[in-house]
C-alpha positions in Angstrom: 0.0 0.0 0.0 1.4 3.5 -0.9 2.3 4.8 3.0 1.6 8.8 1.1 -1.4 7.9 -0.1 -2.0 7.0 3.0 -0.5 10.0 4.7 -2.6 12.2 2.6 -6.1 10.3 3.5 -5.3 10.7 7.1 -4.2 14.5 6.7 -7.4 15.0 4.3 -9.8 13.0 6.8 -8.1 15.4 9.6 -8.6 19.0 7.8 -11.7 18.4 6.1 -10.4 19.5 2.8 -7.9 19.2 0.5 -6.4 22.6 0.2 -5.8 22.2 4.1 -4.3 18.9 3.8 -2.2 20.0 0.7 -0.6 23.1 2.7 0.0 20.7 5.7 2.1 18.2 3.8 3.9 21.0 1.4 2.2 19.1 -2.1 -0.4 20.6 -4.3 -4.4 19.9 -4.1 -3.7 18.4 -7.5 -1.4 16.3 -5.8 -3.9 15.3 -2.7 -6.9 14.6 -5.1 -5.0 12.2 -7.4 -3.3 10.3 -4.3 -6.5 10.1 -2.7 -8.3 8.9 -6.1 -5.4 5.9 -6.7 -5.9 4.9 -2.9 -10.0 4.7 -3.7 -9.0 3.0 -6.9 -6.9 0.4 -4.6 -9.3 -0.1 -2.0 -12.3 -0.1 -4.6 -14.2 2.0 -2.5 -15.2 5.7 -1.9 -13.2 7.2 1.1 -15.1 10.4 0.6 -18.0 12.5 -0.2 -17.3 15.9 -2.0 -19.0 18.6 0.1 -19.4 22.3 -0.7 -17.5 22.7 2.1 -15.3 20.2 1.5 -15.1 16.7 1.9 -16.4 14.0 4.3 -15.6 10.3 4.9 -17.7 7.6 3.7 -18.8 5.0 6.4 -16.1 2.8 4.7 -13.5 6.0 5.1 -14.6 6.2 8.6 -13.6 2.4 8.3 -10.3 3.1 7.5 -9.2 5.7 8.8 -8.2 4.4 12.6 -6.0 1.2 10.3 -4.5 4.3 7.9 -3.4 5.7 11.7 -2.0 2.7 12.6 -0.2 1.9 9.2 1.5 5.1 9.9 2.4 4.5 13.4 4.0 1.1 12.3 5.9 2.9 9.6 7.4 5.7 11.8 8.6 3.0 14.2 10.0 0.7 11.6 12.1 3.9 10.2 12.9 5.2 14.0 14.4 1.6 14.6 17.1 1.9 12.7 17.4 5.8 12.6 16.0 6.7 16.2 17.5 10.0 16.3 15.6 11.1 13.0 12.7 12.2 15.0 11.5 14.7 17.7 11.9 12.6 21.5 8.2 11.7 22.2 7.2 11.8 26.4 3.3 11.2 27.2 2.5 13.2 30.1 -1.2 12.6 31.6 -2.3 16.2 32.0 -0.4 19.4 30.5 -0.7 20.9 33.6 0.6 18.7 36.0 4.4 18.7 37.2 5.7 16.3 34.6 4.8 18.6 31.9 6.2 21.5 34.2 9.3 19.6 34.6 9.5 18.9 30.6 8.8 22.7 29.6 12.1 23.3 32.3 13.6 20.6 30.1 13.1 22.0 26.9 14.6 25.7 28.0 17.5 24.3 29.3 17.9 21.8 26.5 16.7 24.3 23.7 17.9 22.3 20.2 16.5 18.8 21.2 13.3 18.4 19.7 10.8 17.4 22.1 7.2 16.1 21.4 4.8 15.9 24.4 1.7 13.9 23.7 -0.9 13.0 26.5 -2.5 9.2 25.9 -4.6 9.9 29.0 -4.2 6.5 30.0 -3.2 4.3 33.2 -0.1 2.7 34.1 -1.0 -0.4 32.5 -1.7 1.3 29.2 1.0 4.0 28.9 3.6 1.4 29.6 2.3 -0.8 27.1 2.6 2.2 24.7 6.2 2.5 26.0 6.9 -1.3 25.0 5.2 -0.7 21.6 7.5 2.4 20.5 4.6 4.1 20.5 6.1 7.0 23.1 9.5 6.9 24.1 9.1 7.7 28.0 6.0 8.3 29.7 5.8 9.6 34.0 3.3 7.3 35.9 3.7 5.8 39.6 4.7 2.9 39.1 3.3 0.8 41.8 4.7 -3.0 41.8 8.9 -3.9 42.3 11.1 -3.5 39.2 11.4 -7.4 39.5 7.7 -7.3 38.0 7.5 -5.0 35.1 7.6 -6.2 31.6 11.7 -7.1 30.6 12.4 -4.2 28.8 11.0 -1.9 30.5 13.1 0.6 33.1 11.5 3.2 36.1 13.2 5.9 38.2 11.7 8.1 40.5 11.9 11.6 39.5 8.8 13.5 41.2 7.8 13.7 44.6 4.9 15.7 44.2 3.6 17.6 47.5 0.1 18.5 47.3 -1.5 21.8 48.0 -5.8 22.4 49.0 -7.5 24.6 47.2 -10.2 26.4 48.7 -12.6 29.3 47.7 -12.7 32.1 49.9 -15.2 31.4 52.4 -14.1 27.8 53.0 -12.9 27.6 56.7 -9.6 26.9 56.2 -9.2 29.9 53.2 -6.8 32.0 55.9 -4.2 29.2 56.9 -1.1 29.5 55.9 -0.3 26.0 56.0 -2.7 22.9 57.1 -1.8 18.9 57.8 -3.9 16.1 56.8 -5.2 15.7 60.2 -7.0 18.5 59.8 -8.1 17.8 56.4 -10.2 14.9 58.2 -13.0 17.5 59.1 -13.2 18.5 55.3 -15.0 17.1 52.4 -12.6 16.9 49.8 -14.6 16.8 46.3 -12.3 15.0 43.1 -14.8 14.2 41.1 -14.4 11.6 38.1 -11.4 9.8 39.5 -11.6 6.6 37.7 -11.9 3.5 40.1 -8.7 0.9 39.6 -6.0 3.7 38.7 -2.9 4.0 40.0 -4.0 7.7 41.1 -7.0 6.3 42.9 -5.3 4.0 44.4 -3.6 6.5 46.0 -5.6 8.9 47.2 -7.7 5.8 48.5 -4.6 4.4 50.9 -4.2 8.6 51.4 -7.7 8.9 52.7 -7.1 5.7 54.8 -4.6 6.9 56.9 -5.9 10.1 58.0 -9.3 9.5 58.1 -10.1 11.8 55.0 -13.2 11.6 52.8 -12.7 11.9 49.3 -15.9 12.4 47.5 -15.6 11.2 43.6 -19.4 11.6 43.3 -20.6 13.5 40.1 -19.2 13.6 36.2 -16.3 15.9 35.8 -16.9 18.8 34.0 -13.5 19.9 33.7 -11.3 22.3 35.6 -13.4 25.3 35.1 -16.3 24.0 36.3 -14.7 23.0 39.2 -13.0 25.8 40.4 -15.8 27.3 39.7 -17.7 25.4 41.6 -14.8 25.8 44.7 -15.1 29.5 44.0 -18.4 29.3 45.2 -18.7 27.4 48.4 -18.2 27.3 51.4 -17.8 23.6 51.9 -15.5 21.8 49.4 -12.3 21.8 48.6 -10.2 19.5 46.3 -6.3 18.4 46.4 -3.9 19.5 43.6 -0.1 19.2 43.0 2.2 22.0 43.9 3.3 22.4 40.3 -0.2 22.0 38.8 -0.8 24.7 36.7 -4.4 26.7 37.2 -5.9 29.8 35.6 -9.1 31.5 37.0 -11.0 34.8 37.2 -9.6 37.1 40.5 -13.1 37.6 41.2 -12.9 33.7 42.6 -10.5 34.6 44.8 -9.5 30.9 45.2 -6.5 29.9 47.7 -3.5 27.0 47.4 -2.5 26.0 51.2 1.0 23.5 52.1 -0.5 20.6 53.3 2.8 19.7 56.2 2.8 17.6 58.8 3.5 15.2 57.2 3.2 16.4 53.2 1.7 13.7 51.2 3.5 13.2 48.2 2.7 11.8 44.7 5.7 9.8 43.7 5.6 10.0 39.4 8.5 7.7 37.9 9.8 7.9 34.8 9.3 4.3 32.5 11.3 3.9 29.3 12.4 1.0 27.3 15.9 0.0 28.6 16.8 -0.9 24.2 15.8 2.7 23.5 18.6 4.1 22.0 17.4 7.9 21.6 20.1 10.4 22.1 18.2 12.7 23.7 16.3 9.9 26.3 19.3 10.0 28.4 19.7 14.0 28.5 16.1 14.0 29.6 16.8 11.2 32.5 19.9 13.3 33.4 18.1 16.4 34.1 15.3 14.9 35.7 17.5 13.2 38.1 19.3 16.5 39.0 15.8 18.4 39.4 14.4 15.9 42.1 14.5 17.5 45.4 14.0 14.7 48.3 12.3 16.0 51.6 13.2 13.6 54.7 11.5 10.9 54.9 10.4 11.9 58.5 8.3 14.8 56.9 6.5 13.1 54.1 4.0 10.3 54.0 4.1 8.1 51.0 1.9 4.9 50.3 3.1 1.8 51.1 3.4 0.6 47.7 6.4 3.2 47.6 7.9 2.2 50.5 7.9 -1.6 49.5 8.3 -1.4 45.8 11.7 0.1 46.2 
């Protein structure tokens, strides 16, 4: 199968229309419509409809479209096998806003000319190491909860995060004044993080967290997103949610929200990062470099970790 034909159906199914596609891969919309036609001439079907505003995929585009992704994907990885500094280093962070992709944008300014491609999979640790195994994404920042002893062979973790949490309150929430509070004080507070999937390694955390001081951690409702919810924080004087000390959050000053130290101990989110150990990037060991001289370790004495940390180790 001809991988730009290909190439130009994905880019075509993306944009909508030719033109688009045509600018995006620097060809013509001659070039698009006659790549396009040989791959529906191969196929023998119709990948698209002609629109006045452009084009649309057929139910047997709509077909394809997820195997043209994948033919690609195989492709890049059979050529970044053998050439594996050809392309931009790939890391999956879960969130943008969270501290690995704090940590990578600190990367990136220290390390200006390595190309750097951050991608979130929004997936588990189950899933974004499989993607790691597959080639799929060179490194990815998870907690890994089990001994090295049981993941997969090729696959390599070091703890690079230890991230402290913070409340976030509204204004007239009772604890909006302190300057710092501990967990056992949290215990008299409804902590609302709605949407946490059940069986993560994240909920698993904050359910072990919750356990040992007596927090409740209410998951009830569909999340909305971050706006809604501080929003909804903003608002009340009752809830109040648990974020990372590097997460990243915009709102109105009207909501007058607050970010409070939780000490005494300090929780802390342990994030690892998991790479394949045959993954002969250049840059993969730069990145493990810096990340290792950015981790800042509080005594043990003053944190509280889960126990999967302490015994996985």
């Amino acid at each position: 199968m001809d991988l730009d034909a290909v190439r130009t159906f994905v880019a075509a199914a993306d944009a909508g229309q030719f033109q688009v596609a045509a600018t995006a891969l620097s060809i013509t919309q001659q070039a698009v419509s006659k790549r396009v036609a040989g791959l529906e001439r191969d196929l023998a079907v119709r990948l698209f409809t002609r629109t006045p505003r452009g084009v649309r995929l057929t139910v047997d585009g709509q077909a394809f479209l997820p195997h043209a992704r994948e033919l690609l994907r195989v492709a890049d990885r059979a050529d970044a096998s053998v050439r594996p500094g050809r392309r931009a280093l790939r890391v999956d962070v879960h969130s943008r806003r969270t501290a690995p992709a704090v940590l990578l944008q600190d990367f990136h300014r220290t390390h200006p000319r390595i190309e750097l491609d951050v991608v979130t999979l929004d997936a588990d640790v189950h899933a974004a190491i499989a993607a790691v195994e597959a080639g799929t994404v060179d490194a990815t920042f998870h907690a890994v909860t089990v001994a090295a002893r049981h993941l997969p062979g090729a696959i390599r973790a070091a703890r690079v995060i230890d991230e402290h949490h913070e409340l976030l309150v509204g204004p007239r929430h009772a604890l909006a004044d302190a300057r710092a509070v501990t967990p056992a004080q949290l215990a008299e507070h409804r902590i609302w993080m709605p949407g946490m999937a059940a069986g993560t390694e994240w909920a698993d955390y904050y359910d072990e967290l919750a356990a040992a001081f007596g927090l409740t951690i209410d998951r009830a409702g569909p999340a909305f997103g971050n706006e809604a919810l501080l929003a909804e924080l903003a608002d009340s004087p009752e809830l109040a949610t648990l974020a990372g000390e590097r997460t990243r959050y915009l709102w109105p000053d009207s909501y007058d929200l607050r970010r409070i130290p939780v000490r005494g101990p300090a929780p802390v989110y342990p994030m690892s990062l998991i790479w394949r150990d045959d993954n002969r990037h250049p840059a993969l060991t730069t990145l493990r470099d810096h990340l290792a001289s950015r981790r800042a370790e509080t005594p043990d004495s003053e944190v509280w970790t889960p126990t999967w940390v302490r015994t996985a180790s």
